[in-house]
C-alpha positions in Angstrom: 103.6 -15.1 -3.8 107.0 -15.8 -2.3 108.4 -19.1 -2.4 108.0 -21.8 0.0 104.3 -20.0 1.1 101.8 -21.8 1.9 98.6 -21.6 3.4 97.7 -22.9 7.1 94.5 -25.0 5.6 95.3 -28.2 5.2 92.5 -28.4 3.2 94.2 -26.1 0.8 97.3 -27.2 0.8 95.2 -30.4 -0.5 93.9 -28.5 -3.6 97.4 -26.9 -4.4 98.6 -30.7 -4.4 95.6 -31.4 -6.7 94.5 -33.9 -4.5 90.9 -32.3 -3.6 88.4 -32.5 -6.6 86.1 -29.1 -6.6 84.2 -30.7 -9.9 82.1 -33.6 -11.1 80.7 -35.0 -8.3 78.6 -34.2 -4.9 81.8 -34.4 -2.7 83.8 -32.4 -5.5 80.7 -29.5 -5.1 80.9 -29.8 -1.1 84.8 -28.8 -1.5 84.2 -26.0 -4.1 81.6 -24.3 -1.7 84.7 -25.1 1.4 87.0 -22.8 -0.9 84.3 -20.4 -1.5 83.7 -20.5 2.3 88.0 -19.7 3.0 87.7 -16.9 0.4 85.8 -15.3 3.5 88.9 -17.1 6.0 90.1 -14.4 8.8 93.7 -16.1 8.4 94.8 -14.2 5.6 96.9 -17.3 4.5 93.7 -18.7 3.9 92.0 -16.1 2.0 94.9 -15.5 0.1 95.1 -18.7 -1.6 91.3 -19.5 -1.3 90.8 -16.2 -3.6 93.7 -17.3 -5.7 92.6 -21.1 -6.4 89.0 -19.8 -7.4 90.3 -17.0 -9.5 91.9 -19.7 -11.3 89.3 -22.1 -11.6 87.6 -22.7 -15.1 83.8 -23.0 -12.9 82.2 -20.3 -13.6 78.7 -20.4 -11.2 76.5 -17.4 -9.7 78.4 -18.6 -6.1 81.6 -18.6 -7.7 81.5 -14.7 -9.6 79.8 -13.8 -6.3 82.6 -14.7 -3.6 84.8 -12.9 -6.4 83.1 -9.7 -6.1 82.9 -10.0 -2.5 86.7 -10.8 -2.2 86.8 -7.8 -4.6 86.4 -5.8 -1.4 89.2 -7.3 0.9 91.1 -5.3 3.1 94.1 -6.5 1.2 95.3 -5.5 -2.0 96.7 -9.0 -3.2 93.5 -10.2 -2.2 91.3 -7.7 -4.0 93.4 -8.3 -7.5 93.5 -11.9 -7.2 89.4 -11.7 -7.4 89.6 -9.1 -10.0 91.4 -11.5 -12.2 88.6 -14.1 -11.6 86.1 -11.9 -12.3 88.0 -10.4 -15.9 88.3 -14.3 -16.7 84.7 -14.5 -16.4 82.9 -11.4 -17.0 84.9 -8.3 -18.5 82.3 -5.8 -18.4 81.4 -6.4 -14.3 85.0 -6.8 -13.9 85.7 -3.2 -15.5 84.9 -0.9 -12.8 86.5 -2.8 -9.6 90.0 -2.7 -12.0 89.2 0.9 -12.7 88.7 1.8 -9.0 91.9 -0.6 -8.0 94.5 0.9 -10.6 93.7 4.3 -9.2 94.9 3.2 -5.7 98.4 3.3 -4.7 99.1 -0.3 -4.8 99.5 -2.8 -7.6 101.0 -6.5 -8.0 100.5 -9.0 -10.8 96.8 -10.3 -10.9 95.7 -6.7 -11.0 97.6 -6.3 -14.9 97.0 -9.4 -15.6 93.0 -8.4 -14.7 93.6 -5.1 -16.9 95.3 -7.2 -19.7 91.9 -9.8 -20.0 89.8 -6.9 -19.8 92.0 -4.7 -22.7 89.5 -2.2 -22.4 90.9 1.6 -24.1 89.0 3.1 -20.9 91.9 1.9 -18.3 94.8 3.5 -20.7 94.9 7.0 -18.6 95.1 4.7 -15.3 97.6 2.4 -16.9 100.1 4.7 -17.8 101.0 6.0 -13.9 101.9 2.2 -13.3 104.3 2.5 -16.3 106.8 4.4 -14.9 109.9 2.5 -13.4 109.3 0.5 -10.0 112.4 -1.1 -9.6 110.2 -4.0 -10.0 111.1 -5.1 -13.6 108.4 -8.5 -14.1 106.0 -6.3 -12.2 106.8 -3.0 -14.9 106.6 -5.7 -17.9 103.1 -6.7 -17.2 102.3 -3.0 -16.0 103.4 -2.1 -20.0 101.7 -5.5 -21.5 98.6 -4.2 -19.7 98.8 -0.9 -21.2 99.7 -2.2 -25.1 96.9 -4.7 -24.8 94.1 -1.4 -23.7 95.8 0.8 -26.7 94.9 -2.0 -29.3 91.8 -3.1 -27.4 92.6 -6.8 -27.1 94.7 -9.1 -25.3 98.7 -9.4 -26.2 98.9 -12.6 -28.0 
């Protein structure tokens, strides 16, 4: 995300500053099904870092993976990746095919290697290695070939 970004919520802009619990309590539960809720926003500022602030998340609930799959499908490819890296954090195996289907799309940014790189699953080597080729983009090309290494050996780079 560029610098200085931020989302119109207020309400997110809260949880960035870490000042909105999402667990341990009834309030904290009411805000983590809010950001479920914005994951769904139609300002894309808003469903942009709702997706992101779940993905990174350490709650891992039925609600949770499911607004991940379902922000899976965005229109938007930031969007889409940002999910996908939830859903590798949580579940490899249902996370497999959506990073599958996304690396053999024209687009790519960072949560989508950093999806492949969780995952390190041999299967996404073949898709990996169009997205290795030099993009002018050198951090972006870096996790690109960090992606691939960790799917040749079959296990996240350490």
């Amino acid at each position: 995300m560029a610098e200085g970004y931020e989302p119109a919520s207020e309400f997110l802009r809260a949880i960035i500053a870490e000042d909105v619990p999402l667990a341990g309590s009834y309030f904290a539960d009411a805000n983590l099904r809010r950001l479920i809720e914005m994951t769904h926003d139609k300002d894309f500022s808003n469903r942009d870092w709702a997706t992101l602030l779940l993905a990174q998340e350490d709650i891992d609930t039925p609600e949770v993976r499911e607004a991940l799959l379902l922000a899976a499908r965005d229109t938007d490819s930031v969007v889409r990746a940002q999910a996908l890296s939830g859903l590798a954090q949580r579940d490899k195996a249902l996370a497999l095919p959506l990073v599958q289907s996304e690396l053999l799309g024209d687009e790519a940014c960072l949560s989508l290697f950093e999806a492949a790189t969780m995952i390190a699953d041999p299967s996404l080597v073949p898709m990996l290695h169009a997205w290795t080729e030099p993009s002018g983009d050198e951090f972006l090309d870096g996790l690109a070939l960090e992606a691939l290494a960790a799917c040749q050996m079959g296990k996240p780079v350490s």
